[in-house]
N, C-alpha and C positions, 0 to 999 in steps of 0.2 A: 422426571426428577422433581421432586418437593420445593415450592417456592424458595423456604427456608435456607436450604441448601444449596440453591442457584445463589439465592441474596449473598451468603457466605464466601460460596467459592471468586462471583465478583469483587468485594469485597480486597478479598486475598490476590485478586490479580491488582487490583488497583493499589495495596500497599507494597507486593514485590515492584511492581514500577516504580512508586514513591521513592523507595529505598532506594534504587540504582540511581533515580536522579540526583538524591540526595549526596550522597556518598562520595567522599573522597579517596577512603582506602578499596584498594581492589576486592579485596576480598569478603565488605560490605555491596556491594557493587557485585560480584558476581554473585552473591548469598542473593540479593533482591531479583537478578535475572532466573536464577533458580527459581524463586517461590513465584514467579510472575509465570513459567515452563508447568509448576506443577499443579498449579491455581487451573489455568485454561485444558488439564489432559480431561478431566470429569468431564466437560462441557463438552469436548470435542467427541468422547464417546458415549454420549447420554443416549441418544436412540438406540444404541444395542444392533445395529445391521453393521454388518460386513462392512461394506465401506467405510464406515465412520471408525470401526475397531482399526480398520490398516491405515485410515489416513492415524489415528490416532497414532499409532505404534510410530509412522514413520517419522511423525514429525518427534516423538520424544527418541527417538533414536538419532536425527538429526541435531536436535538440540542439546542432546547428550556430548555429541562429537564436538557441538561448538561449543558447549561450557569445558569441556574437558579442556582442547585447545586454547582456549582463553586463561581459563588455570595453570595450564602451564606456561604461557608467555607473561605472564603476570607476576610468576614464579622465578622465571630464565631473568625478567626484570632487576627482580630484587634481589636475584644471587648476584646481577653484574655490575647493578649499579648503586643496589642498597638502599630503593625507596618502594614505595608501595605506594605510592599517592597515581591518580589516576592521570591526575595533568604533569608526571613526572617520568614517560615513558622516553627517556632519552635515548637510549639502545636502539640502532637498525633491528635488529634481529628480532627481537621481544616484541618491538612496534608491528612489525610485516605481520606478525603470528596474529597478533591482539586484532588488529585491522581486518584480518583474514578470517579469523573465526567470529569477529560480530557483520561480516559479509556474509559469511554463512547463517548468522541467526535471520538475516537482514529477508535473504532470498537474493542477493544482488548476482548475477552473470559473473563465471562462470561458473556460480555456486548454487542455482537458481533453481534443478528440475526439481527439486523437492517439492519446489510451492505448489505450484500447478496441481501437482498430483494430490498432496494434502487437502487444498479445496477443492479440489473435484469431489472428495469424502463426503465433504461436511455440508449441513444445508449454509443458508444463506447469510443468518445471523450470526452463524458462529465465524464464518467464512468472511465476514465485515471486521469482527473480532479481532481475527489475525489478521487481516489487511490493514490493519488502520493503530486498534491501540499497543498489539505487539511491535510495533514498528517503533515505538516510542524510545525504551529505554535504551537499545541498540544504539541509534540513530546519537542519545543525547550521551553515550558514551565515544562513538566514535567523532563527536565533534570535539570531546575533549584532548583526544591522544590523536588528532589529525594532522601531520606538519604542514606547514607551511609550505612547501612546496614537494607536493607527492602527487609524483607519474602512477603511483599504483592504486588512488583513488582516482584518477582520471579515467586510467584502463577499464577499471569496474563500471565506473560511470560510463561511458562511451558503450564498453559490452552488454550492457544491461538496457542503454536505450534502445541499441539496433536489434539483440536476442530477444527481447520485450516486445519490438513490435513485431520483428521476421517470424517468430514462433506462434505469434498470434493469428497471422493469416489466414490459416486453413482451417482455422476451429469452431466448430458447433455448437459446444458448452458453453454456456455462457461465464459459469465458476471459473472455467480456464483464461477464456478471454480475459476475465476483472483479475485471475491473478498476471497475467502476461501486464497489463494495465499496470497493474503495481509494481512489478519489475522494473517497467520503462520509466514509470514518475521515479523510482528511486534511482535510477541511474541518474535524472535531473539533479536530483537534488546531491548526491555525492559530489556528484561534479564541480556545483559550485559550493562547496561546505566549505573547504579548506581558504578558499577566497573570501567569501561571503555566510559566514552565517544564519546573519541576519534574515539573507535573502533566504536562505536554506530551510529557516524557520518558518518564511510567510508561504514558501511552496509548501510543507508538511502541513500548514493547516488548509491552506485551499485542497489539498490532493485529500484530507480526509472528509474536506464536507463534498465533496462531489461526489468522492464513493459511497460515504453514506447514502447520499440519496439518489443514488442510484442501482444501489442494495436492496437499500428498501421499497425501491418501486419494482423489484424484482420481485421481492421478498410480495410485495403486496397482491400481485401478480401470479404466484408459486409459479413462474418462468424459470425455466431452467437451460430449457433448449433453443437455438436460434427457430426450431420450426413450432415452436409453440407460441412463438413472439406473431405468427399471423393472425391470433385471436385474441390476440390481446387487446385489441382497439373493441373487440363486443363485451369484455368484460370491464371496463374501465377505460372511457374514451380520453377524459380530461387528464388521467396521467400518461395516458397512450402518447399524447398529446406534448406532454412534458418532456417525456423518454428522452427522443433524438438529443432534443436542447440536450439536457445534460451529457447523454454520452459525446455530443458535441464540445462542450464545455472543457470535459475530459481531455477530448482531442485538441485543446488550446485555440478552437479559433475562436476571433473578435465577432460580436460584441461580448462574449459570455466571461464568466469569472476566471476558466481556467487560461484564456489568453495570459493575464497579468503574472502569472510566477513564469510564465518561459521568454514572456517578454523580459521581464527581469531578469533571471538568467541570463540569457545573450544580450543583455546589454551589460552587464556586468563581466560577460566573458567578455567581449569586445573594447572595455575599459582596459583591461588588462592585457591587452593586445595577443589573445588568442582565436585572431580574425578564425583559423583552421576548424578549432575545437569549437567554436560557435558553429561555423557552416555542418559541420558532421552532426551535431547535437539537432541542429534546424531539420539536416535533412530527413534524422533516423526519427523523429516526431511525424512525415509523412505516413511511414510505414504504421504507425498507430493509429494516424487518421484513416487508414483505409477499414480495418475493421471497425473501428467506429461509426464511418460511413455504411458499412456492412450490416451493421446492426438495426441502424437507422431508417435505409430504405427496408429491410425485411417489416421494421412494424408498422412503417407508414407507408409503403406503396407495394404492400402486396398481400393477398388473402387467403387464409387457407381452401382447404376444397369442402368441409363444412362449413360455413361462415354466418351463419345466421345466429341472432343476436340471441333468441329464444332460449337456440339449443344450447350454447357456448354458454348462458347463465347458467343452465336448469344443469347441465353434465358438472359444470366446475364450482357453482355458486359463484357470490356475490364475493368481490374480495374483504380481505380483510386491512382495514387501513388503520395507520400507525399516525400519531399524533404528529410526530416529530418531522413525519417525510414535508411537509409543505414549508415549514420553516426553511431545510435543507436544502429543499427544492429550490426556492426563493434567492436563498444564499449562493446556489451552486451556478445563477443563473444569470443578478443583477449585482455584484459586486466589484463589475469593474469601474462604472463611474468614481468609486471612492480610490481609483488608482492614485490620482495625484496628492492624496491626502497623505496615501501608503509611503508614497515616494517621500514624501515631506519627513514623514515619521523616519523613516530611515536613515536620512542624510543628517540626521539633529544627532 
């Protein structure tokens, strides 16, 4: 694909997002979700193989079904109650539908096998893409028409931590794994949106720079498979080296970045005396540290049956490194010292 016409179609993802942020009326808001769906289908089928055309196909058929539903509850809205404003969804009915189809754009449980299967398509760049800046607009419209007290973003939340990590168990891929990953971090952050915003917002930026840069040392890597992950340490020791940490990171334990948004989390559920929803939310976080763990010990404590450093250059070259991973890296890895400042910030 022509520089020119990548630069573009970025470009046009970034202003369909703008516009949905922006946007008050629904159907400025759903017009931005649109151009933001049609902006990334190019990208997603630019290699021309099989795979990339059907994850393509699926996901604009998926995302077809949830603009469609969201038009229509957007619609059922302002037949019932005569507004179109986006923080105006006072209707049960209108709201469950609006909620439901941007769970579907979301990937959130029980809405979720699409994702998996769509990255599994696509390489790795494209596949950070959708994990991270298509989450955006969804996300900042479902914090606006959230109520205040809805069991049916709990449900999702909760479904989507435990389906997120349970499903992720048995997998090889590593595309599958970081989507199952993105499922469970959104089940977090649903969870506590409707309580905490705030907090809702500090976990979407830590959950994007971890996968960034853990993308990208995929990406740097051309790793794809968990059994290509044992030669990875002769192609590139010092991010070899980095890996676990992040995927660790990911996994929420201390000392790393990603500890701070689940500690927040459950302290914030626990503020709000959801002692139950805290322990469920804790415990279904195990299940994703297991393949994380899984990932971890495959690159550092164990080798393939060719392993010699020679040959693992000379068959795969030398990787290609991206500017940006060590910044990520950095960030994905030492940002929790600045915990008490966060905390500070929030409570103002």
């Amino acid at each position: 694909m022509p520089a020119m016409l990548t630069t573009v179609l970025l470009l046009t993802l970034g202003l369909g997002t703008t516009i949905a942020f922006a946007s008050s009326h629904w159907l400025v808001a759903w017009m931005g979700l649109e151009i933001n769906t049609l902006a990334i289908l190019p990208l997603m089928a630019r290699h021309h193989h099989p795979r990339a055309t059907e994850a393509t196909t699926k996901y604009f058929l998926i995302q077809a079904t949830a603009a469609s539903l969201l038009l229509f509850a957007t619609c059922s809205n302002a037949w019932l109650t005569g507004e179109w404003q986006v923080t105006q969804a006072g209707h049960a009915l209108p709201s469950t539908m609006a909620i439901l189809a941007l769970a579907l754009k979301l990937g959130l449980a029980p809405l979720h096998t699409w994702l998996p299967e769509v990255i599994q398509g696509l390489d790795l760049s494209v596949g950070l893409v959708l994990s991270t800046w298509q989450k955006l607009a969804p996300l900042a419209l479902l914090a606006q028409i959230a109520p205040s007290d809805s069991k049916l973003l709990i449900v999702l939340g909760v479904m989507s931590t435990f389906l997120g990590g349970w499903a992720g168990l048995n997998q090889v891929q590593i595309r599958k794994i970081l989507a199952y990953s993105s499922i469970a971090h959104l089940g977090w952050m649903v969870i506590v949106l409707q309580f905490s915003p705030t907090i809702m917002l500090l976990a979407l930026i830590i959950y994007i720079i971890m996968t960034t840069a853990a993308f990208l040392i995929f990406e740097m890597n051309k790793t794809t498979t968990i059994n290509q992950l044992n030669i990875a340490w002769a192609k590139s020791p010092a991010v070899t080296a980095l890996a676990p940490l992040i995927l660790l990171s990911l996994g929420g334990l201390p000392p790393l970045t990603g500890f701070m948004s689940k500690w927040l989390i459950l302290t914030e559920l626990m503020v709000k005396d959801l002692a139950l929803l805290a322990t469920l939310t804790a415990l279904s976080a195990l299940l994703s540290l297991y393949f994380y763990l899984r990932l971890s010990y495959t690159m550092t404590l164990t080798a393939g049956s060719n392993n010699l450093t020679a040959t693992a250059l000379w068959r795969l070259g030398p990787p290609q490194h991206f500017a940006p991973t060590p910044l990520f890296a950095a960030m994905a890895l030492m940002l929790l010292p600045l915990m008490p400042s966060v905390i500070t910030l929030l409570l103002q």
